[in-house]
N, CA and C atoms of all chains as a GROMACS GRO file, in nm:
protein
  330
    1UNK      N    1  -0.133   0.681  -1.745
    1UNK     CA    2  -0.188   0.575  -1.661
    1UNK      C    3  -0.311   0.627  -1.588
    2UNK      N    4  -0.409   0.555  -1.530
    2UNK     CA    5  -0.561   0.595  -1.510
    2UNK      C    6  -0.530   0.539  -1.356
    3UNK      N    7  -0.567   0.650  -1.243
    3UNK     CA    8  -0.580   0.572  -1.132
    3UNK      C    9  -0.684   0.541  -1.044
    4UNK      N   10  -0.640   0.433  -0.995
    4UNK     CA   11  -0.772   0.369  -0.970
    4UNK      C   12  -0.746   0.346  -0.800
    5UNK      N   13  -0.887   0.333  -0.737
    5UNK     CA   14  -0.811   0.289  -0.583
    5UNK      C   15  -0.743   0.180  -0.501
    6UNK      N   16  -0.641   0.189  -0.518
    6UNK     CA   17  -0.554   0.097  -0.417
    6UNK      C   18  -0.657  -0.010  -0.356
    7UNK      N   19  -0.658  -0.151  -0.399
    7UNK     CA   20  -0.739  -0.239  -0.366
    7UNK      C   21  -0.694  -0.353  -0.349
    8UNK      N   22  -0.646  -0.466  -0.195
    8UNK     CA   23  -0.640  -0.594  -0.226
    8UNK      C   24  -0.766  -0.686  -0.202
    9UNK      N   25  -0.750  -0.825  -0.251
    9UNK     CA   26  -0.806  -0.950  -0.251
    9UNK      C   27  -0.732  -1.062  -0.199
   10UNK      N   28  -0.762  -1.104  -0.060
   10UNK     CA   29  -0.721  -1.201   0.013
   10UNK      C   30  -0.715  -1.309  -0.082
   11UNK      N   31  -0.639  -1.396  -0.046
   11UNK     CA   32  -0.648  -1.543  -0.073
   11UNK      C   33  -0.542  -1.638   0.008
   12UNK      N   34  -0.598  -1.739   0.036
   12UNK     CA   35  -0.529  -1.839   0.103
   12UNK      C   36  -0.420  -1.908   0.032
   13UNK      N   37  -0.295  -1.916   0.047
   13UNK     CA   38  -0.183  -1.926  -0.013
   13UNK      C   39  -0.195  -2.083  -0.023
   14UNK      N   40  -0.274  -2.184   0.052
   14UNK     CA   41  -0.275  -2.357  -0.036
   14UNK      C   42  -0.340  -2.310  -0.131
   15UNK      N   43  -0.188   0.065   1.864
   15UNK     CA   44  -0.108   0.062   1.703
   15UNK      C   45  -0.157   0.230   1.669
   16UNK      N   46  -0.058   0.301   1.606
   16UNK     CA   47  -0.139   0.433   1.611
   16UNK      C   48  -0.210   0.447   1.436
   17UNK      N   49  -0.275   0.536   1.450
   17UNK     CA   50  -0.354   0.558   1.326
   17UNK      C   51  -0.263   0.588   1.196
   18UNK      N   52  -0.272   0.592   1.094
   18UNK     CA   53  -0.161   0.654   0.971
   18UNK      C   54  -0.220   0.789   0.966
   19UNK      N   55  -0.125   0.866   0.904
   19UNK     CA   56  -0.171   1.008   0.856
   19UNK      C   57  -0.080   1.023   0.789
   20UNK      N   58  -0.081   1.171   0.721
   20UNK     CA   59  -0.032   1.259   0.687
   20UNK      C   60   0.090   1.216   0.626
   21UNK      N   61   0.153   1.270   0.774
   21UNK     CA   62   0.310   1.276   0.829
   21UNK      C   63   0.353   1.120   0.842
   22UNK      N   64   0.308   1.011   0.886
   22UNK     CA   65   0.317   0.867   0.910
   22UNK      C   66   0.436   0.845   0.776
   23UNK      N   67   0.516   0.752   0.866
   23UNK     CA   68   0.637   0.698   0.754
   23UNK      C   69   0.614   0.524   0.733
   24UNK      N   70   0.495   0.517   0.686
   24UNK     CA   71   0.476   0.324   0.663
   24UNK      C   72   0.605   0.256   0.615
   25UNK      N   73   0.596   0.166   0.706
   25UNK     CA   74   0.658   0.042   0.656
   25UNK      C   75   0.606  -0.121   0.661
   26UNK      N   76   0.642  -0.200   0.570
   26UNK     CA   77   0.627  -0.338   0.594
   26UNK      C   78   0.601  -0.374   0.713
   27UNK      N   79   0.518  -0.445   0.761
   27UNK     CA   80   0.530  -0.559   0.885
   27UNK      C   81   0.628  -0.655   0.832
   28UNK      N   82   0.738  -0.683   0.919
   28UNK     CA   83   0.812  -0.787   0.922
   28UNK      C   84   0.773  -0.934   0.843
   29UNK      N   85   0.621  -0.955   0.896
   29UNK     CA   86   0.605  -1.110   0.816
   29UNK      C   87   0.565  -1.090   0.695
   30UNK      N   88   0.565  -0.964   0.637
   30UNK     CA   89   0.496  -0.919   0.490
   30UNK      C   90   0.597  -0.911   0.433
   31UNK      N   91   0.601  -0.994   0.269
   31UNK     CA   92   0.712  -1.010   0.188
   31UNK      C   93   0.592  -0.954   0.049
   32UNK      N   94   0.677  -0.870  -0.043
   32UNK     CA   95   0.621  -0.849  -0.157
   32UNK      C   96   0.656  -0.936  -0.287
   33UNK      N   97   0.551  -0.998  -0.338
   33UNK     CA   98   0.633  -1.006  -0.460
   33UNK      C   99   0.596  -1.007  -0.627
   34UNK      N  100   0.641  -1.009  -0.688
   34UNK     CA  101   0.586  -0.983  -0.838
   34UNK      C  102   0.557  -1.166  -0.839
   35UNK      N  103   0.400  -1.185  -0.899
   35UNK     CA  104   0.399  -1.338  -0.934
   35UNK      C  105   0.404  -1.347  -1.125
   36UNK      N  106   0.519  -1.382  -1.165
   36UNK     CA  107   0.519  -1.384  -1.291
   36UNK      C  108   0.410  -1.460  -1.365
   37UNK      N  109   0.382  -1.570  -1.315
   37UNK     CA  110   0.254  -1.652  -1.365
   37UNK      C  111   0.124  -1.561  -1.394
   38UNK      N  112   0.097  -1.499  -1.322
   38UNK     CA  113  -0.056  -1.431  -1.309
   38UNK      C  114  -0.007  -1.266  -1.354
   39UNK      N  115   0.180  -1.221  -1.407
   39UNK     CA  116   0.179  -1.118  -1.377
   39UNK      C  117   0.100  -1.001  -1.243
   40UNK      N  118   0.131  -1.007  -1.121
   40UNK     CA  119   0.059  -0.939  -1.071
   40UNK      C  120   0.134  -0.944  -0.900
   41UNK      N  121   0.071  -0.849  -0.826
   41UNK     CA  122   0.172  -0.849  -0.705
   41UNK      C  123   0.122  -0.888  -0.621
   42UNK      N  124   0.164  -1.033  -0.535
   42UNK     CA  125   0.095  -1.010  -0.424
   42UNK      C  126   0.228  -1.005  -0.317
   43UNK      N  127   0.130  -1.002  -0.185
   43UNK     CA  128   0.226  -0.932  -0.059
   43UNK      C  129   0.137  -1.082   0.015
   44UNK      N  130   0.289  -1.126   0.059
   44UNK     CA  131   0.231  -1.252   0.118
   44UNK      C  132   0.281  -1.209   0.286
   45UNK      N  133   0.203  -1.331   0.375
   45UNK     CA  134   0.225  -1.360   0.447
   45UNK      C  135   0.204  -1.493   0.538
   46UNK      N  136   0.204  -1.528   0.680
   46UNK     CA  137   0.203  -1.644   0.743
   46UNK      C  138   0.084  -1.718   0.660
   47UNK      N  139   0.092  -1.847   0.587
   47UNK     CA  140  -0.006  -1.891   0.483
   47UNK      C  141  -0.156  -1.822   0.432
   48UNK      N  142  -0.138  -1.663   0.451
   48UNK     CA  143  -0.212  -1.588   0.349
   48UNK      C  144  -0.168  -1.511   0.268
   49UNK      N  145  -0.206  -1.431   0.162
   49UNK     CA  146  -0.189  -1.350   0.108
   49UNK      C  147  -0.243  -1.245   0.057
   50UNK      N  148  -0.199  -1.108  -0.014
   50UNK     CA  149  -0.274  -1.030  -0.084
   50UNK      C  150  -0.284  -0.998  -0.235
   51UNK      N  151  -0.366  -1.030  -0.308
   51UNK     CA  152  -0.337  -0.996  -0.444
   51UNK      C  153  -0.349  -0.850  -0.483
   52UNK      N  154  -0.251  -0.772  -0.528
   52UNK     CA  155  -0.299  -0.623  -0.512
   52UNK      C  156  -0.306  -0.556  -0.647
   53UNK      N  157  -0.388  -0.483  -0.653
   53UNK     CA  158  -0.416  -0.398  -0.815
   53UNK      C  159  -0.288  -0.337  -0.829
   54UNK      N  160  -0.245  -0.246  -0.925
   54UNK     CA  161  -0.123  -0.186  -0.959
   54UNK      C  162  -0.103  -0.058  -0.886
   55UNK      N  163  -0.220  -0.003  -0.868
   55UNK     CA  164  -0.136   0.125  -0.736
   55UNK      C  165  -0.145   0.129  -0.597
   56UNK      N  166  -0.219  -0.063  -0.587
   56UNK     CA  167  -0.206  -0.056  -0.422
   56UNK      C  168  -0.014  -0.118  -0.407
   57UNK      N  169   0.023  -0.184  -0.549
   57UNK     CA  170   0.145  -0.194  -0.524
   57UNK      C  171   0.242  -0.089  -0.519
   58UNK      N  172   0.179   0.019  -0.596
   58UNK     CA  173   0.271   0.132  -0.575
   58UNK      C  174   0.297   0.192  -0.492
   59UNK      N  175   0.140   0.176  -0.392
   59UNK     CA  176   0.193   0.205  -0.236
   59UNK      C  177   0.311   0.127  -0.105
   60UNK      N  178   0.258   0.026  -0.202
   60UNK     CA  179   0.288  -0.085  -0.088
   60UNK      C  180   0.501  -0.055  -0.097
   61UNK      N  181   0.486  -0.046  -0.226
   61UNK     CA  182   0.621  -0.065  -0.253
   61UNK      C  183   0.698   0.098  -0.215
   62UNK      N  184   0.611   0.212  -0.218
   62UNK     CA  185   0.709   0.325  -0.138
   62UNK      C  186   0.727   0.288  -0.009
   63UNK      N  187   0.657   0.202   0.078
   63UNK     CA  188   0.678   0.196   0.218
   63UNK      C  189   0.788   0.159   0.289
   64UNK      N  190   0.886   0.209   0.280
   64UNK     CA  191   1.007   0.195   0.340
   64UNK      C  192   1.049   0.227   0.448
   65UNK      N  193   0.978   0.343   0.530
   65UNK     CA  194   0.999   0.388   0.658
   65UNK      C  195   1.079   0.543   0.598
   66UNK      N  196   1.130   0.527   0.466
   66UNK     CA  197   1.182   0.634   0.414
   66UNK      C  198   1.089   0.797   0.399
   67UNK      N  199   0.952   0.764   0.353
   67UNK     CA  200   0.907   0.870   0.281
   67UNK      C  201   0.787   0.848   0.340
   68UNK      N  202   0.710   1.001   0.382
   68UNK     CA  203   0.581   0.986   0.459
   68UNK      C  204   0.494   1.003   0.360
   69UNK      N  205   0.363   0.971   0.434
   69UNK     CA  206   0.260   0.945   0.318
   69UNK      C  207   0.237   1.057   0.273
   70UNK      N  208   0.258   1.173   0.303
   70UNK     CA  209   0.224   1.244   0.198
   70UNK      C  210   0.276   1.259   0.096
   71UNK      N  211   0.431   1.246   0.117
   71UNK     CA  212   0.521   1.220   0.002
   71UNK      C  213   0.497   1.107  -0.102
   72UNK      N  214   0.411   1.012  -0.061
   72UNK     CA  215   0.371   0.868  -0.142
   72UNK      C  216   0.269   0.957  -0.197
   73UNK      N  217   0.204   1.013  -0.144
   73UNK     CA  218   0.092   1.109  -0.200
   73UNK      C  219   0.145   1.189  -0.344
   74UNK      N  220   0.212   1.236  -0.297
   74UNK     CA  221   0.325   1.384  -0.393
   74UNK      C  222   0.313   1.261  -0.523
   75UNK      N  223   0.363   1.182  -0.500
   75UNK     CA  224   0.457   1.109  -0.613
   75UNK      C  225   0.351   1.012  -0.688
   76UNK      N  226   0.272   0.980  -0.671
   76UNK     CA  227   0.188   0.911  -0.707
   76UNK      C  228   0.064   0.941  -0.794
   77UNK      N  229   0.016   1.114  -0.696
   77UNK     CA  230  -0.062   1.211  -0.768
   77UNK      C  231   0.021   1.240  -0.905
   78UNK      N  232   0.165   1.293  -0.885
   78UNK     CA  233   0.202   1.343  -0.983
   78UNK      C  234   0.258   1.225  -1.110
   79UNK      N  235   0.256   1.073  -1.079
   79UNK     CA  236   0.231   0.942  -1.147
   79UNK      C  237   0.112   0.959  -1.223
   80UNK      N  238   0.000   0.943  -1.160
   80UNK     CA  239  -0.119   0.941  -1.200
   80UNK      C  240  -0.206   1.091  -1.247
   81UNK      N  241  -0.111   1.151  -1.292
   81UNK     CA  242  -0.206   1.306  -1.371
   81UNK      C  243  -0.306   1.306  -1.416
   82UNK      N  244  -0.378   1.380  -1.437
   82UNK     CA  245  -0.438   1.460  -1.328
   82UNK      C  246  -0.554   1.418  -1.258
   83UNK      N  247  -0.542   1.315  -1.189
   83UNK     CA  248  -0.634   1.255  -1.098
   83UNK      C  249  -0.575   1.380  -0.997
   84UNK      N  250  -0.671   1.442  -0.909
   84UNK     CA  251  -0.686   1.532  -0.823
   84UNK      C  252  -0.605   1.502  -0.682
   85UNK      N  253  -0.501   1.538  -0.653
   85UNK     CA  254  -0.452   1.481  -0.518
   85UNK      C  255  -0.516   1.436  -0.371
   86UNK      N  256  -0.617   1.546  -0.358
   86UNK     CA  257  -0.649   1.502  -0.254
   86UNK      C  258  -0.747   1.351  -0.253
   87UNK      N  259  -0.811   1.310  -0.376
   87UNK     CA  260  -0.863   1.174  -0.383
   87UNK      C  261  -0.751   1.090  -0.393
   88UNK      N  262  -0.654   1.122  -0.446
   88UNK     CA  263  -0.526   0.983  -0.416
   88UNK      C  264  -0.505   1.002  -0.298
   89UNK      N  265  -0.471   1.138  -0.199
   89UNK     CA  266  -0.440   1.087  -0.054
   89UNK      C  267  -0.570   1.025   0.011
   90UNK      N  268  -0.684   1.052  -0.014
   90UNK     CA  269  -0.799   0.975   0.090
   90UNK      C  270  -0.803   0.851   0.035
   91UNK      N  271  -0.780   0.838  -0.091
   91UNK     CA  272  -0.803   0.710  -0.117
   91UNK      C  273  -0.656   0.585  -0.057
   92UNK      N  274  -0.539   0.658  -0.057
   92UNK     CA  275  -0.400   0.610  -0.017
   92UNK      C  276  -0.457   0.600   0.143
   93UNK      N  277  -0.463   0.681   0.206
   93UNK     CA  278  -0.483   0.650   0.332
   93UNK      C  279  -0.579   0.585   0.408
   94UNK      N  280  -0.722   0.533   0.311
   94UNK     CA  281  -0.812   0.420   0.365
   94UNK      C  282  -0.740   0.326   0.293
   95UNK      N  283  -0.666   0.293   0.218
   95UNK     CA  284  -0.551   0.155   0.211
   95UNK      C  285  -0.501   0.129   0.307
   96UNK      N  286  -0.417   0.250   0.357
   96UNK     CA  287  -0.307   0.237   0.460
   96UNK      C  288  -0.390   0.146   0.569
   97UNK      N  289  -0.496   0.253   0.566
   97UNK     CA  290  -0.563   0.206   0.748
   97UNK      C  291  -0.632   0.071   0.756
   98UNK      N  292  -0.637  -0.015   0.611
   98UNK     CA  293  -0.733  -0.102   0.603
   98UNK      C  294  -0.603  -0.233   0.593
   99UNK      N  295  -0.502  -0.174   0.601
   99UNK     CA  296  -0.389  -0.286   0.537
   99UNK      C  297  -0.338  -0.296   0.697
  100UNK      N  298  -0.319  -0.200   0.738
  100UNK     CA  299  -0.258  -0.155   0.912
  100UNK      C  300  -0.328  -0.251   0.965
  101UNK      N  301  -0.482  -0.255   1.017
  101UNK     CA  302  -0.598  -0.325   1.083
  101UNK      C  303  -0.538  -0.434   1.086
  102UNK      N  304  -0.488  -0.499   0.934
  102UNK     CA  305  -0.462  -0.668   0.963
  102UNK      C  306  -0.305  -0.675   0.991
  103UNK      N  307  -0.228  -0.590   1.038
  103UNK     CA  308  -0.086  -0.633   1.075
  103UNK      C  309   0.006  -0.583   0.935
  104UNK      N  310  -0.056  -0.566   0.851
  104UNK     CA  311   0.073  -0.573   0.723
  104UNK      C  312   0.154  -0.443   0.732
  105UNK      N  313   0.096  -0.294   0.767
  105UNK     CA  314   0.194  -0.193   0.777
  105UNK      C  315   0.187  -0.145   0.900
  106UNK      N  316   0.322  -0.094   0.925
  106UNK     CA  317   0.327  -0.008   1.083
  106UNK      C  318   0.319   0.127   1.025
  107UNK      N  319   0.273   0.181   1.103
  107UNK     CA  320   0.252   0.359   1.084
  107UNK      C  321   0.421   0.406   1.090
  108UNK      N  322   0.482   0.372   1.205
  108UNK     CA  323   0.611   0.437   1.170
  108UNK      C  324   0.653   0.537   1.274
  109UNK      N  325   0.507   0.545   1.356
  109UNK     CA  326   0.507   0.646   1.488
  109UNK      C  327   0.501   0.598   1.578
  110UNK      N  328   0.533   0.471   1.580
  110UNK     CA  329   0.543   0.372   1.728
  110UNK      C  330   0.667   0.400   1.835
   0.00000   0.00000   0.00000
């Protein structure tokens, strides 16, 4: 497995 | 709220629920009508955080997951997660 950096993307749950 | 490090034993914030979305395959970590969509080893973090195992140990296990990516870039890179996920409420350091 290749690692990559730990990254989120918000989004509005409606 | 204190800083994460090292030694820090993360856990969930209370209103943070994880979950696998089968539709999109992929994890997000929801909360009060937002959420996070997270790549695959911010879930791997997300998901050692138990209050069980300190970050370096998420470190240990993750480096040695991901061979031979160099440890100390998985811990700097693990721990500007931590501190960037902390900022908005989702993990407690564990040293409160």
């Amino acid at each position: 497995m290749t690692w990559e950096a730990p990254q989120f993307v918000e989004v509005r749950m409606d | 709220m204190s800083a994460i490090t090292a030694e820090s034993r993360p856990t969930l914030a209370a209103k943070a629920r994880l979950r696998w979305d089968r539709q999109t395959s992929r994890y997000l970590l929801l909360y009060p009508e937002r959420g996070l969509v997270l790549n695959p080893t911010a879930a791997d973090v997300v998901q050692l955080c138990t209050g069980e195992h300190t970050v370096g140990a998420i470190v240990d296990r993750l480096a040695a997951k991901y061979a031979p990516q160099p440890r100390e870039d998985v811990q700097r890179e693990i721990l500007a997660f931590l501190g960037r996920m902390a900022e908005r409420g989702l993990i407690r350091s564990g040293d409160e």
